[in-house]
N, C-alpha and C positions, 0 to 999 in steps of 0.2 A: 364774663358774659358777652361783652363787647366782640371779643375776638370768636366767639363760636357764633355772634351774627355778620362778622366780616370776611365770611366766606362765600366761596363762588357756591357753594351747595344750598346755606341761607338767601343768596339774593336770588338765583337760580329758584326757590321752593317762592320766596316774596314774587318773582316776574308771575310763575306759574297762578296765585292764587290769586295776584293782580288779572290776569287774564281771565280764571276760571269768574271772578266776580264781574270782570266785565260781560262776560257771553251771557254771566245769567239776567244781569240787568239788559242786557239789550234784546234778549227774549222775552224779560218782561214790558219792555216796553214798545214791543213790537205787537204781542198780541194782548195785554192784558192795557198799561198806561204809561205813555199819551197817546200812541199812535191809534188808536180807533176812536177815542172820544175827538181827535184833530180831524179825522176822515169824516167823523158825525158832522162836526162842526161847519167845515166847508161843504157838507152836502144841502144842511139844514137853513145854513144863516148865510151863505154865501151864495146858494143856489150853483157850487161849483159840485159836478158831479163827477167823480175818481174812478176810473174801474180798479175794484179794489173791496175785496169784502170786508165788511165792516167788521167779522171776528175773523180771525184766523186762526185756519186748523194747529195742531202741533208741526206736521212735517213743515208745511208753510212758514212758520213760526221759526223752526229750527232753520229753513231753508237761507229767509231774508235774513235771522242774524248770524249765518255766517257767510254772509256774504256783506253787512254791519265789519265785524270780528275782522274779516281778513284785511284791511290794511293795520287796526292795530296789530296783529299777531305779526307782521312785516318788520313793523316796528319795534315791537319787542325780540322780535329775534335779531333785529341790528344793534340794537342795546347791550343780547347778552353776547353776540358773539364779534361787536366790534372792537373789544380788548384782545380777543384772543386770534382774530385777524392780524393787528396790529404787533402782538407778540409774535407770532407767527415769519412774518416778516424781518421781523428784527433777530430772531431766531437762523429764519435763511443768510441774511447776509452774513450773520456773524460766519457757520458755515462755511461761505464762500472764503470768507475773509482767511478762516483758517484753512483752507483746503491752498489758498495761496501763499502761507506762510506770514499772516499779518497776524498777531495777537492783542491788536491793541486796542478789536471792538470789545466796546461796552455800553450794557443797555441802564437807560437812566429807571431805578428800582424806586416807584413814588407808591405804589400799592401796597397794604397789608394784607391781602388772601393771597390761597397759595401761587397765584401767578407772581404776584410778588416776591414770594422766597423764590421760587424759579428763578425771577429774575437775580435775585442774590446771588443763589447757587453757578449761575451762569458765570458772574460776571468771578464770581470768589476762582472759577475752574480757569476764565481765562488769565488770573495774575497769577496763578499755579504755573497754567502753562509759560507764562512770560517770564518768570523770575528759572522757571529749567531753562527756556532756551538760553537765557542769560549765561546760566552757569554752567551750561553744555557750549557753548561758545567762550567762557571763561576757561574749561578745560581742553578744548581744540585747541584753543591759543596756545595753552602750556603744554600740549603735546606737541605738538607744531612745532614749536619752540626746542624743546627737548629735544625731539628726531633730528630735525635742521643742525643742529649743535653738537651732535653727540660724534666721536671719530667714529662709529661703526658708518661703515658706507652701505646705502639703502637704495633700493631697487627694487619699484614695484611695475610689473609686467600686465600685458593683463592676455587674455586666450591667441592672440594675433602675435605677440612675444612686443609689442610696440609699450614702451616707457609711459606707463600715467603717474609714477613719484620718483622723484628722485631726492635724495638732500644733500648738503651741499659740499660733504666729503665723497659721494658717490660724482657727483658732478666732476670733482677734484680730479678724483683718482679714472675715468673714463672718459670726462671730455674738455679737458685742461681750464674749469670751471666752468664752461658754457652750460646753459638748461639743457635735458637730456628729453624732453618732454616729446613725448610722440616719436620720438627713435625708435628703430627696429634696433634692440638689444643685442641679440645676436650679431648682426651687421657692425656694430657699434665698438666690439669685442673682436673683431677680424686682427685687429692690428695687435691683438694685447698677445701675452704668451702664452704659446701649446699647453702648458699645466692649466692655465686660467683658464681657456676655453673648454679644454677637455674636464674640468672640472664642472664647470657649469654646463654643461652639456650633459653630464652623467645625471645632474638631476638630485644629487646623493650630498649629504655632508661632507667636507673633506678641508685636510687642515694641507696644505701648499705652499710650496717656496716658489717665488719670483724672480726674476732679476728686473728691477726696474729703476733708473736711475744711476743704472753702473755700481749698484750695489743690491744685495740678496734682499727678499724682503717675503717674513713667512706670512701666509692669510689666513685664518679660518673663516670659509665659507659655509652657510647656512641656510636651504630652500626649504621653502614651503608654500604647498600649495592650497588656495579657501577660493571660494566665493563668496565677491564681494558686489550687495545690491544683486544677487542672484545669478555673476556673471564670473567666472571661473580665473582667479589674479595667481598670480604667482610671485612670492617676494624672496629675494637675494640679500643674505647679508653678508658682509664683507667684512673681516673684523682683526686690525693687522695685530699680531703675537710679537713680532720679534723683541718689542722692549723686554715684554713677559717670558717671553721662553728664554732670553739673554738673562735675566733677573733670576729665575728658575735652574739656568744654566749652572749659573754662579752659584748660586743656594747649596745646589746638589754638589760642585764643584770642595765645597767648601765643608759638605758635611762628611764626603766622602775621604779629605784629609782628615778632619777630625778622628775618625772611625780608624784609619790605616795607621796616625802617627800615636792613639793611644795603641793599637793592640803593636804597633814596633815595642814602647817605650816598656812595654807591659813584657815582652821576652829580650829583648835587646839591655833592659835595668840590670836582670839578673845575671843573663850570657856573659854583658861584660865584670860583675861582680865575682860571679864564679871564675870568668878567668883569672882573676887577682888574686881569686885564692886559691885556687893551683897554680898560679907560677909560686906561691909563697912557701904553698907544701913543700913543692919541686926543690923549693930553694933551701929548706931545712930537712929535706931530706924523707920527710914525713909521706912515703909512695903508696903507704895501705888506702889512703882516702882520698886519692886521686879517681881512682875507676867511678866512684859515686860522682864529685865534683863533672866528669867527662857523661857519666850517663845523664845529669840534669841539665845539662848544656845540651847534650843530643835532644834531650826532651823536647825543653826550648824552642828547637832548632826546626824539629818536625811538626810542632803547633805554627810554628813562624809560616811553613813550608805549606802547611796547610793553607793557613789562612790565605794566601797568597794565591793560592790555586783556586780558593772557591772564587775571587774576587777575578782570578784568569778567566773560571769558566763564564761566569755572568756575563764576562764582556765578550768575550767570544765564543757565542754559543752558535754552533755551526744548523744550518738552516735545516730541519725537519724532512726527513725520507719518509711519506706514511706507505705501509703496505699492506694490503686486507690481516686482521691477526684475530686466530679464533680464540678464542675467551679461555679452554680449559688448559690449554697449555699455556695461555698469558699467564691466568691466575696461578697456575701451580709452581710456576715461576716467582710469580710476587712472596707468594706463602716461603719459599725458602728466606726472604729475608726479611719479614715481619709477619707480624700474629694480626688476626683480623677475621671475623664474620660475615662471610656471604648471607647477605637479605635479598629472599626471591629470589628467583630462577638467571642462569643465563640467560643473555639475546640469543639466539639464534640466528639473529645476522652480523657478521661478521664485523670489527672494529677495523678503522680507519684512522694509524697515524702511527708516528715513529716508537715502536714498543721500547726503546732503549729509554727515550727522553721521558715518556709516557709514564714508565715501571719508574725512574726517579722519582717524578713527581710524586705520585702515589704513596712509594719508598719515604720521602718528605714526611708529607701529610700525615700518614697513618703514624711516625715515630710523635708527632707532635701530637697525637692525639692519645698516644699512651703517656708523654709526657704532664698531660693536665691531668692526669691522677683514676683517671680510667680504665676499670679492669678489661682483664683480655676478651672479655665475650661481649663488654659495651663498645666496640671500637668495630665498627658494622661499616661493610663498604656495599653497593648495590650499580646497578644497572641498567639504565631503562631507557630506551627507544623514543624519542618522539619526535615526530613527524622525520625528517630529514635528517635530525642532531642524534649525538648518542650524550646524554647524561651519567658519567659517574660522582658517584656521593659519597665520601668521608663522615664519617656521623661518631661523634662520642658522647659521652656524658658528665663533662667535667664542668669546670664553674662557667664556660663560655668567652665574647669578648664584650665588655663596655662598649658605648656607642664610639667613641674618640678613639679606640683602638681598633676598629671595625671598618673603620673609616681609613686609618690609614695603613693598615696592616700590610695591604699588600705595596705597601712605598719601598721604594729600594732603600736598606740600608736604618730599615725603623726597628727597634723589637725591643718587647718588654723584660727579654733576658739581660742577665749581668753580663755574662758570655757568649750571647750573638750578637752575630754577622747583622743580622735582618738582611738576609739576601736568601733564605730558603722558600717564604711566600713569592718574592719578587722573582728569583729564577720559577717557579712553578706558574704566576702568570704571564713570562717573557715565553716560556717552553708551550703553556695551552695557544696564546696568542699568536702565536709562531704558528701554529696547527689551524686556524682561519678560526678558531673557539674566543669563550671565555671565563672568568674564572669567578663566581663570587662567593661570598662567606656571608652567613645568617647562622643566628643563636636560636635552639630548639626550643621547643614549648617547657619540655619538661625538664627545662636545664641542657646543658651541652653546648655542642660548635656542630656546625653541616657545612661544609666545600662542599662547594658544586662546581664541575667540570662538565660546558658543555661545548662536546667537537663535532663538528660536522663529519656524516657517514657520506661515503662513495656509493651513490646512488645515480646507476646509472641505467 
């Protein structure tokens, strides 16, 4: 009960009926009692005479008390709205306070009506806001931190190409630690090498070797360009590979012995086994089972011959000749040496890129696509234009690849055969790449593998 009369709408309705009882009494005693029996009085017994009618009409009546009424009513309106003056005020400052980055007003909350929770609510929103800025200041710091520390070299620009960050490997590596801060970039960069600049200057991702320090040194740089605070930045990053590609180097160095001295060991075990027992035949005379022993040695000898040649071509795959090639004599070409489904029409415009390297690839793919267990009419190859690029598609229907196998399928030298290379994916994206394309592998809805080959068309 208390608190539904500690409202500004209960004291508000008590000011109101305080006043309405005051106007009525003071009408009543303006025309009804004292004021005309005092008027009687001083006419009668004082001989003092008032101009002033001894009754008064109603408008009269109404007139004098409200003009009684008006300085209470003055008063009562400072009463009810000298709180919320006063909130009001402390209200603005706080405002101000925050409009300048101070959160640390607070209003002292002694009321229980709703000004009072107001005032609560106020003060609860400003330790909201103080404990974020705390810990948005707490995470500036550890980013800060982080950037300043981290060897990627950072560089932020802003529309004038002039330095507003830099950290303190970026300082290293462009201004032999000095701050870089309000430098023109560009200018900055004069002295560094043709690749660097010309790199940065294209605007574009690009992975680059150096020489600096009298030794090679590879980068991957990274732009991007935002607006920041609504003003147009541009940031570089600079990020050195060579431990990595050297590490990488090795890796591959390492797996690519692996792969070469098991498949020697794997025809070389036998070659020289069989020779032992043909010289043995030879030796006891025994010539009938010679020709066998000489044909599994030649066997040997031509898997050896192979392997050897795929691992030639991969390394030296001679650079892409593309010339316009029209589709119905490409494909009736392909068709003599694999089975396959045309889905949807020919392009009508012409393909763009070396039909030898092209027709492998293809050749490739489409055997590996009968290999996962897919009959001759699920192994569908297709066609299609878009924008600038020509797309061709591999599609079959077999169990498809796992995500881990997906991922690295196209690595040189990986496969989940007993008996490959993994060099058939890796030559098919050396061969698209080579052609300004690319190559990628997804697993269909309804089960299967999809290559997708996309090469840029001669649009000129």
């Amino acid at each position: 009960m208390w608190r539904r009369l500690n409202t500004l709408e209960a004291r508000l309705a008590l000011l109101l009926c305080l006043a309405y009882v005051s106007g009525a009494l003071i009408y009543v005693g303006v025309t009804q009692w004292p004021l005309p029996q005092l008027l009687q009085w001083m006419k009668h017994d004082l001989g003092v005479t008032v101009q002033a009618p001894a009754h008064m009409g109603v408008w009269s009546g109404l007139l004098v008390s409200a003009v009684l009424a008006l300085p209470l009513s003055i008063w009562l309106a400072g009463r009810v709205m000298h709180p919320l003056s006063r909130l009001l005020r402390a209200l603005e400052g706080a405002v101000a306070s925050y409009r300048d980055g101070d959160f640390s007003f607070s209003i002292a909350a002694t009321r229980g009506d709703e000004l009072g929770e107001l005032i609560r609510m106020h003060n609860a929103l400003g330790q909201t806001l103080r404990e974020q800025r705390q810990h948005l200041a707490q995470r500036e710091l550890l980013l800060d931190t982080v950037v300043q520390n981290t060897p990627v070299a950072l560089v932020l620009t802003d529309a004038t190409g002039r330095v507003t960050y830099a950290n303190i490997a970026a300082r290293h590596l462009f201004n032999e630690g000095r701050t870089l801060q309000g430098l023109d970039f560009m200018e900055l960069i004069e002295g560094s090498p043709e690749a660097l600049r010309r790199a940065v200057k294209s605007g574009e991702d690009a992975l680059l070797t150096v020489e600096m320090d009298g030794s090679e040194e590879t980068f991957h740089l990274s732009q991007r360009s935002f607006r920041l605070q609504g003003r147009p930045h541009r940031l570089q990053l600079f990020r050195r590979m060579t431990r990595e590609l050297s590490r990488q180097e090795v890796a591959t160095w390492k797996r690519v012995i692996r792969v070469i001295s098991h498949e020697l060991n794997n025809s070389l075990a036998p070659i020289s086994s069989l020779s032992h027992s043909g010289a043995e035949l030879a030796r006891r005379g025994d010539t009938a089972r010679l020709p066998g022993v000489f044909a599994t040695i030649g066997e040997r000898a031509r898997h050896l011959h192979g392997f050897i040649a795929g691992y030639a071509s991969f390394a030296k795959l001679p650079t892409p000749q593309p010339v316009p090639i029209q589709w119905k004599p490409f494909l009736d070409g392909l068709a003599l040496h694999c089975v396959f489904k045309l889905q949807g029409n020919m392009s009508e415009q012409p393909g763009w890129f070396d039909a030898a390297q092209i027709e492998q690839v293809l050749i490739n793919l489409i055997k590996n696509a009968h290999e996962s267990g897919s009959a001759d009419d699920e192994v569908a190859l297709s066609l299609t234009v878009i924008g600038r690029d020509l797309r061709i598609e591999v599609a079959d229907r077999g169990p498809g690849m796992s995500e881990t196998v997906l991922a690295q399928a196209l690595l040189p030298f990986y496969s989940t055969k007993r008996s490959g290379t993994g060099l058939g994916l890796a030559l098919a994206r050396e061969i698209v790449e080579a052609h300004g394309g690319r190559i990628t592998l997804a697993n269909r809805e309804q089960g299967g593998l999809r290559v997708s080959l996309l090469l840029p068309l001669n649009v000129t």
